[in-house]
Biopython code that builds the backbone (N, CA, C, O; Angstrom):
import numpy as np
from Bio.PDB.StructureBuilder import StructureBuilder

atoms = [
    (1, "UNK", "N", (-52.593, 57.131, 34.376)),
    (1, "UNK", "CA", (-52.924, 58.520, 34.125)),
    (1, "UNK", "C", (-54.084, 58.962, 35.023)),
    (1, "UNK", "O", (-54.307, 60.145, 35.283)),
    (2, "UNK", "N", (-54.915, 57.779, 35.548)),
    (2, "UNK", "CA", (-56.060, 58.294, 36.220)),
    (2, "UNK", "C", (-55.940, 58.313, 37.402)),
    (2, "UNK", "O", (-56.930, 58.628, 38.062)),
    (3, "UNK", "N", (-54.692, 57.983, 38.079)),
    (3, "UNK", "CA", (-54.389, 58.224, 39.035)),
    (3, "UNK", "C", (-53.697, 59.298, 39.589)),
    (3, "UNK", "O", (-53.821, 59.827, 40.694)),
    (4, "UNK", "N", (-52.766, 59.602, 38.429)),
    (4, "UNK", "CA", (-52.490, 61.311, 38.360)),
    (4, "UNK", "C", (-53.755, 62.199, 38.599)),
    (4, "UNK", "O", (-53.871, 63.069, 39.462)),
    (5, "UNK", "N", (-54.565, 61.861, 37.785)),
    (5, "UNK", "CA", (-55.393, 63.027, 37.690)),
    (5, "UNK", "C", (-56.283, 62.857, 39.142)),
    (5, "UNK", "O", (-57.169, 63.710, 39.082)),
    (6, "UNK", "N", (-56.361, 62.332, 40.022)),
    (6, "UNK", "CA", (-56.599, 61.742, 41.279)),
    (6, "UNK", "C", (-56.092, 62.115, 42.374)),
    (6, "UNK", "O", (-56.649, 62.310, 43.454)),
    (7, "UNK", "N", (-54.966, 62.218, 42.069)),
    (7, "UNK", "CA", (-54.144, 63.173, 43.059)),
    (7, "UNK", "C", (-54.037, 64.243, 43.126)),
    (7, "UNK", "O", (-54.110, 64.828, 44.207)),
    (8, "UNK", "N", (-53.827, 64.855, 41.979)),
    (8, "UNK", "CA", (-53.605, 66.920, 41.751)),
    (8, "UNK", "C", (-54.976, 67.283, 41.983)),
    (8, "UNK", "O", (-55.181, 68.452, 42.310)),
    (9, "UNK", "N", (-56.217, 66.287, 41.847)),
    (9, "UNK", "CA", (-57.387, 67.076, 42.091)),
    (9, "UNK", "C", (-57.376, 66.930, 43.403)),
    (9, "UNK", "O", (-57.637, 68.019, 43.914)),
    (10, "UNK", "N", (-57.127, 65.770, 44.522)),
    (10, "UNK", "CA", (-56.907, 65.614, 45.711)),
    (10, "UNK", "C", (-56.245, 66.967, 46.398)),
    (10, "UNK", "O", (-56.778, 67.824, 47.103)),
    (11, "UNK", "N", (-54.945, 66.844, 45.950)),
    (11, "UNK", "CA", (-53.622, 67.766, 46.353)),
    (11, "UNK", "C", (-54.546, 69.540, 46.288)),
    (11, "UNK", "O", (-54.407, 70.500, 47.045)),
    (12, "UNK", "N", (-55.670, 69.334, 44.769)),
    (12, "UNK", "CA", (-55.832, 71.083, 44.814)),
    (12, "UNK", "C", (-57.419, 71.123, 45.864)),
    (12, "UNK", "O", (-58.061, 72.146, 46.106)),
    (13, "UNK", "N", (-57.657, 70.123, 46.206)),
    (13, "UNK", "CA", (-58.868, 70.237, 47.262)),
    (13, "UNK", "C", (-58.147, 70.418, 48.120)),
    (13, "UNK", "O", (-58.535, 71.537, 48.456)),
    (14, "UNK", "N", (-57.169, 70.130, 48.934)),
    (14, "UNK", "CA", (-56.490, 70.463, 50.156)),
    (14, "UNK", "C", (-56.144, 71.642, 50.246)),
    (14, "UNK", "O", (-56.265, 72.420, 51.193)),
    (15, "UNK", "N", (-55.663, 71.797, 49.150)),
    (15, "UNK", "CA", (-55.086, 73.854, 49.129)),
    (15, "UNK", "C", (-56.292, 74.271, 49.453)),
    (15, "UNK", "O", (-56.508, 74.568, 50.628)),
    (16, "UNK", "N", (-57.236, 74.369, 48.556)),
    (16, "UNK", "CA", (-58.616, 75.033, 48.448)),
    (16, "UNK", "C", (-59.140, 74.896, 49.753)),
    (16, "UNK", "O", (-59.265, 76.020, 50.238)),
    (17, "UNK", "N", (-59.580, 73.817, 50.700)),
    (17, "UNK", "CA", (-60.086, 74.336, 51.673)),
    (17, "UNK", "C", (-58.938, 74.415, 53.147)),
    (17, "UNK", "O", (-59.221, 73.847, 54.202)),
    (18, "UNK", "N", (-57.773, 75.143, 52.964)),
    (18, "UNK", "CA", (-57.314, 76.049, 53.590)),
    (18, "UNK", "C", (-57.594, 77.294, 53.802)),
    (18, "UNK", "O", (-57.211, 77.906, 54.799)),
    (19, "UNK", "N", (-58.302, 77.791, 52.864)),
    (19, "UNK", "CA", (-58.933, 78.960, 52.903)),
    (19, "UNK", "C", (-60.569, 79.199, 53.638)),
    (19, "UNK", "O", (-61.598, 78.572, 53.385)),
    (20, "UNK", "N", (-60.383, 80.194, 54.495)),
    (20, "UNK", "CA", (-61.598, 80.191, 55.102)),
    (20, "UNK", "C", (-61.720, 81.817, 55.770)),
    (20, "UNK", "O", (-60.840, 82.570, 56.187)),
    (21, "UNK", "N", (-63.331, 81.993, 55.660)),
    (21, "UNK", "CA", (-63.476, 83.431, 55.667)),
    (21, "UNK", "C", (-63.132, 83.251, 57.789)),
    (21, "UNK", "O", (-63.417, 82.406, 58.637)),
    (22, "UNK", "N", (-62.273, 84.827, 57.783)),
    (22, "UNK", "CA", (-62.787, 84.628, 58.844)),
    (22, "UNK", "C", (-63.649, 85.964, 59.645)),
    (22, "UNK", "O", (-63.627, 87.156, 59.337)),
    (23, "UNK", "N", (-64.284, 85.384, 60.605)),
    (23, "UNK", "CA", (-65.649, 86.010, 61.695)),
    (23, "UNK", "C", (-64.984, 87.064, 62.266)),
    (23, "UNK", "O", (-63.813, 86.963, 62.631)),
    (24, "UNK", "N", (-65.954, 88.568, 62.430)),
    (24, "UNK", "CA", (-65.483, 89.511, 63.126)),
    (24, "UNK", "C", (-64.647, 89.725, 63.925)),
    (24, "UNK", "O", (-63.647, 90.442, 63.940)),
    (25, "UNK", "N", (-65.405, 88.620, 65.057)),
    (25, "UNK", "CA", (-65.111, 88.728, 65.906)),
    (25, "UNK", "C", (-63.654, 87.548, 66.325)),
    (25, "UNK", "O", (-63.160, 87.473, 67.449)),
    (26, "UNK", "N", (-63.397, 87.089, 65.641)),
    (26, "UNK", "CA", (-62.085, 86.179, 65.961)),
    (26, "UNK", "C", (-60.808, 87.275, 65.232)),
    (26, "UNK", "O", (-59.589, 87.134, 65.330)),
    (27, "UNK", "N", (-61.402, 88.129, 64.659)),
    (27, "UNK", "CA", (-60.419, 89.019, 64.218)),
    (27, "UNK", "C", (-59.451, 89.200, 65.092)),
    (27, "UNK", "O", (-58.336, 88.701, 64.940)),
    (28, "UNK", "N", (-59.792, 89.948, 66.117)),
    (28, "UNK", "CA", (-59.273, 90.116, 67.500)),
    (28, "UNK", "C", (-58.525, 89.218, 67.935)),
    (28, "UNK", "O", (-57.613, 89.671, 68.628)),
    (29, "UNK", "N", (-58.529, 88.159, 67.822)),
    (29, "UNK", "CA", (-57.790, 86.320, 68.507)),
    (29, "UNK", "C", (-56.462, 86.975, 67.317)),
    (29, "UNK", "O", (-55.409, 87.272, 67.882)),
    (30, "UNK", "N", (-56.497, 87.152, 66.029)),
    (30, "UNK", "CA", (-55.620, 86.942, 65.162)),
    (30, "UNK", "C", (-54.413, 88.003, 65.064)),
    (30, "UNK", "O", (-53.252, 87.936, 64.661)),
    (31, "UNK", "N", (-55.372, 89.202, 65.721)),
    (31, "UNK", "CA", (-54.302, 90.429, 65.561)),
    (31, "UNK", "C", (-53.259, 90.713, 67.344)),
    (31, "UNK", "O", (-52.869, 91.697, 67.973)),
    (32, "UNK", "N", (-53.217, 89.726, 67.457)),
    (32, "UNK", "CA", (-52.515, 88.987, 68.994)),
    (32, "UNK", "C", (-50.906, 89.626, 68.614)),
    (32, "UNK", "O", (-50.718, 89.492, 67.405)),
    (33, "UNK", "N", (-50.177, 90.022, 69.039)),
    (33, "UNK", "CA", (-48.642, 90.386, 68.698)),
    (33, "UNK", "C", (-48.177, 88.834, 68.466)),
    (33, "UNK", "O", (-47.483, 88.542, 67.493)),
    (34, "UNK", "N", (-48.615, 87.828, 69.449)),
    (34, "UNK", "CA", (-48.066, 86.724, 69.148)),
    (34, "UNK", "C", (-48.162, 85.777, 67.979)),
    (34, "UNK", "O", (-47.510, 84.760, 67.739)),
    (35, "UNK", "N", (-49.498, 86.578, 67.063)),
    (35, "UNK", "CA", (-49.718, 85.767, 66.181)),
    (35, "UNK", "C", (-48.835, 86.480, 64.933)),
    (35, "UNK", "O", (-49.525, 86.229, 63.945)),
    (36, "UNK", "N", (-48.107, 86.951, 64.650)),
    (36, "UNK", "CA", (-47.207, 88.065, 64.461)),
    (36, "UNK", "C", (-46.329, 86.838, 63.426)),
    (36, "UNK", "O", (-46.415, 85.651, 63.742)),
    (37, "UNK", "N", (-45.801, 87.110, 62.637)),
    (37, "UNK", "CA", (-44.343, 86.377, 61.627)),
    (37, "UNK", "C", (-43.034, 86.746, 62.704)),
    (37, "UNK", "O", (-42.040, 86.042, 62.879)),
    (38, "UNK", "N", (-43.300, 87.866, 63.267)),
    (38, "UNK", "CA", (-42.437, 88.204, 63.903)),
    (38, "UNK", "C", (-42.768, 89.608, 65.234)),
    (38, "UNK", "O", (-42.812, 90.837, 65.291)),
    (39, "UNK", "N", (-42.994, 87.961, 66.453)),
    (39, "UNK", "CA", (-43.861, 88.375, 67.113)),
    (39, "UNK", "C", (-42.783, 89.697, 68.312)),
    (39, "UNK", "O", (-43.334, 90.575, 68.977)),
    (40, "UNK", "N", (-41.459, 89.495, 68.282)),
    (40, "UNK", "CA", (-40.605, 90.508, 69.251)),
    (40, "UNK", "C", (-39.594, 91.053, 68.247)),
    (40, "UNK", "O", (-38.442, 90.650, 68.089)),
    (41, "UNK", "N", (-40.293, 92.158, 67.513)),
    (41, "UNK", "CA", (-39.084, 92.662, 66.493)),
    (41, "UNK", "C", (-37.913, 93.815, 66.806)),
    (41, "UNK", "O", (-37.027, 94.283, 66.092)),
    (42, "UNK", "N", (-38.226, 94.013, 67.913)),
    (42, "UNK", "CA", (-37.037, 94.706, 68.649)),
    (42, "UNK", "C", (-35.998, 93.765, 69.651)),
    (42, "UNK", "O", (-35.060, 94.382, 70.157)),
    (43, "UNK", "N", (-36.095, 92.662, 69.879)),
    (43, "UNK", "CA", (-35.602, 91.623, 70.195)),
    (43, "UNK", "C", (-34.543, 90.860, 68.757)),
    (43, "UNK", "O", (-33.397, 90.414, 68.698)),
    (44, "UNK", "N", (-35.693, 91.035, 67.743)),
    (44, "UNK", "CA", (-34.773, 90.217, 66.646)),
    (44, "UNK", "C", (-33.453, 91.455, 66.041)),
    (44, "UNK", "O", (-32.274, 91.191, 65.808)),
    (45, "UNK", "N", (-34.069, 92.651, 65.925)),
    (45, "UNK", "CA", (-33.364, 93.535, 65.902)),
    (45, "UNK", "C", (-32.063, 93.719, 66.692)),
    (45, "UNK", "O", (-31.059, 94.137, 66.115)),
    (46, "UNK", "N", (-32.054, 93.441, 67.892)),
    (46, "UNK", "CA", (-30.978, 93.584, 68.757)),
    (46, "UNK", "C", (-29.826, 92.273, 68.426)),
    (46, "UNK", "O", (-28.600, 92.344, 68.505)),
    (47, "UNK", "N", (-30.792, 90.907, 67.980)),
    (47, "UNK", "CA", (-30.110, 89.863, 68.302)),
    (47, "UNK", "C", (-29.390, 90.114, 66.733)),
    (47, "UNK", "O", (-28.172, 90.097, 66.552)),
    (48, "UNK", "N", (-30.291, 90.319, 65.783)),
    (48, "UNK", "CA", (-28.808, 90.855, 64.510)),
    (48, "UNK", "C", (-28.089, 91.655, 64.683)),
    (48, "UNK", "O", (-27.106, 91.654, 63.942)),
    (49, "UNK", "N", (-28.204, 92.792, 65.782)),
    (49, "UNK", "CA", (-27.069, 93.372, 65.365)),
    (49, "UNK", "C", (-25.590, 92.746, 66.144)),
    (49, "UNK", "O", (-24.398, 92.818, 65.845)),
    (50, "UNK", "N", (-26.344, 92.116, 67.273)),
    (50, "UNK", "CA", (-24.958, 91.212, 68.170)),
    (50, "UNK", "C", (-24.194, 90.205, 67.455)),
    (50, "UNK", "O", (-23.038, 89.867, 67.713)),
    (51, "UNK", "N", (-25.362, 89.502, 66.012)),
    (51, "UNK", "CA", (-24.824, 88.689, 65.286)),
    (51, "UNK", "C", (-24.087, 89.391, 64.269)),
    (51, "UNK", "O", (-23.145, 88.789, 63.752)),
    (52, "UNK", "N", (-24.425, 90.868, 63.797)),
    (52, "UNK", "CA", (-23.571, 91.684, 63.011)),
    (52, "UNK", "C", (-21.784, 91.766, 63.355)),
    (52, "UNK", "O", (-20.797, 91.710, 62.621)),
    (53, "UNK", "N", (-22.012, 91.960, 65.191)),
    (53, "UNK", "CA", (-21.001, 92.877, 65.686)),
    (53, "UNK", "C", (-19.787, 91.495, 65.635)),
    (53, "UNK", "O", (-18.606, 91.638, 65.317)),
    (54, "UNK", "N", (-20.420, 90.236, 66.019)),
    (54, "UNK", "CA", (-19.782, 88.578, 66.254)),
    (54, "UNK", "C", (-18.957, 88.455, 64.511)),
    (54, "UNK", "O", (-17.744, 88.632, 64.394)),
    (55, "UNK", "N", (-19.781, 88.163, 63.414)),
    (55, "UNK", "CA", (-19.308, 87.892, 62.175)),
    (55, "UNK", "C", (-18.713, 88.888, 61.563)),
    (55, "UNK", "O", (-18.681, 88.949, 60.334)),
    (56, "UNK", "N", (-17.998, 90.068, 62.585)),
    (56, "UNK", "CA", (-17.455, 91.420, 61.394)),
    (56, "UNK", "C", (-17.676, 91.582, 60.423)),
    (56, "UNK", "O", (-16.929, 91.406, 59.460)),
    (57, "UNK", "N", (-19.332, 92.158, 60.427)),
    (57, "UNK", "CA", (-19.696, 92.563, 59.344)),
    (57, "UNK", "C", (-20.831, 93.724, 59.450)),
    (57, "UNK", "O", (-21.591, 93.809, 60.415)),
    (58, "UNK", "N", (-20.844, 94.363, 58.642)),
    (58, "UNK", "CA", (-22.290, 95.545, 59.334)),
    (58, "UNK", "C", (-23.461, 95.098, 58.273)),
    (58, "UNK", "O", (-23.465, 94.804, 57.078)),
    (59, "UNK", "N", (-24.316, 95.181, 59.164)),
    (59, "UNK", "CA", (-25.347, 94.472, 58.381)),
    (59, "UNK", "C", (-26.380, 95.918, 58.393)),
    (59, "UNK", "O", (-26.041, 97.002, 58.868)),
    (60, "UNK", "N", (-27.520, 95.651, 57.834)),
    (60, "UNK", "CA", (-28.384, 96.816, 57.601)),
    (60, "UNK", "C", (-29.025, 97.553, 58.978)),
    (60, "UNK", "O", (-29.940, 98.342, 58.742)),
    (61, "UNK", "N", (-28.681, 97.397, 60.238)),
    (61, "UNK", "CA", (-28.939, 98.274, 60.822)),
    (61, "UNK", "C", (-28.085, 99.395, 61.305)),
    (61, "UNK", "O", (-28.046, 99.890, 62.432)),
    (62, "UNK", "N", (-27.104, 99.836, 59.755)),
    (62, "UNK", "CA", (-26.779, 101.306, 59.745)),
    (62, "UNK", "C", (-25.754, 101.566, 61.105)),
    (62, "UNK", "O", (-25.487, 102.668, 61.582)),
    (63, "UNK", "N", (-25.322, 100.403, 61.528)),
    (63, "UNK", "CA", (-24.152, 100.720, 62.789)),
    (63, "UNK", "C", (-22.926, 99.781, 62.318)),
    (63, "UNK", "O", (-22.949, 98.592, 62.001)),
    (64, "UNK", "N", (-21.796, 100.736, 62.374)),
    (64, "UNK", "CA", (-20.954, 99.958, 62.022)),
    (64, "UNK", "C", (-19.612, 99.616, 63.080)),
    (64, "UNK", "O", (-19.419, 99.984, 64.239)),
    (65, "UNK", "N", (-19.199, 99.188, 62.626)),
    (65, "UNK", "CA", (-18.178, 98.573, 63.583)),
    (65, "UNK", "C", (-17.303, 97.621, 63.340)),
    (65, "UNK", "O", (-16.857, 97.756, 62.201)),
    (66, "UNK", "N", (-16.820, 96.644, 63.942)),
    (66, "UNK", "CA", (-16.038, 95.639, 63.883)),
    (66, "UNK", "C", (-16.062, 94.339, 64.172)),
    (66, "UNK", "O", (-17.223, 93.981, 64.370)),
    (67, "UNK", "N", (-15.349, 93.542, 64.273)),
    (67, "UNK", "CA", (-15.376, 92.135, 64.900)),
    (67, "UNK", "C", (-15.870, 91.913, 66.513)),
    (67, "UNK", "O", (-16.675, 91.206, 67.120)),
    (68, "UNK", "N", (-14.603, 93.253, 66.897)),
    (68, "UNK", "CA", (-14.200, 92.995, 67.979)),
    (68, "UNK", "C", (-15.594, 93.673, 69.296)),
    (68, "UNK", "O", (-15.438, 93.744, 70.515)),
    (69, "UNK", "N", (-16.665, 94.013, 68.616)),
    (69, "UNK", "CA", (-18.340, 94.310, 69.134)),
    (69, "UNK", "C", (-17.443, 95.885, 69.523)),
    (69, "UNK", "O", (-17.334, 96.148, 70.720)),
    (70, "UNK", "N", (-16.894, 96.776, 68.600)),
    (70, "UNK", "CA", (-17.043, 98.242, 68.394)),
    (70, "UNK", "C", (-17.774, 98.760, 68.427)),
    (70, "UNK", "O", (-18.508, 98.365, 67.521)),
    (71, "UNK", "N", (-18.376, 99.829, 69.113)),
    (71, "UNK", "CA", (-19.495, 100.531, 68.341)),
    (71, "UNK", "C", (-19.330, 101.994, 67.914)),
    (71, "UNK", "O", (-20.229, 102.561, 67.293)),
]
sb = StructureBuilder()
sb.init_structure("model")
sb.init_model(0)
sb.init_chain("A")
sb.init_seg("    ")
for serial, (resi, resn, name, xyz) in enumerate(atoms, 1):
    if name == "N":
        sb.init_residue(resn, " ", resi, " ")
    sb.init_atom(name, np.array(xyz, "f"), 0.0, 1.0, " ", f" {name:<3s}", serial, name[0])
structure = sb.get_structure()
């Protein structure tokens, strides 16, 4: 049991110092397009809809069409 309790306190120190304030000035480093979830979203945009037009199906960018890359 005391080894359980050994670990989850381990395991919740690791979460815990993931967190860290960050400095003004690195702000700037962070707001990078590349640092982005999704750093070319007109790129990913295009590439679903080619994957829309491939799996005949219309997916949510509101263009519809066919299998056969209709537009």
């Amino acid at each position: 049991m005391k080894t359980i309790q050994q670990a989850l306190l381990l395991a919740l120190c690791i979460c815990v110092s993931g967190c860290s304030p960050v400095a003004p000035w690195q702000r700037g480093t962070l707001a990078k397009p590349q640092m982005a979830l999704e750093s070319y979203p007109l790129q990913s945009t295009f590439n679903a809809h080619i994957y829309g037009s491939r799996e005949a199906a219309t997916g949510s960018s509101a263009a519809g069409g066919g299998g056969c890359g209709c537009y």
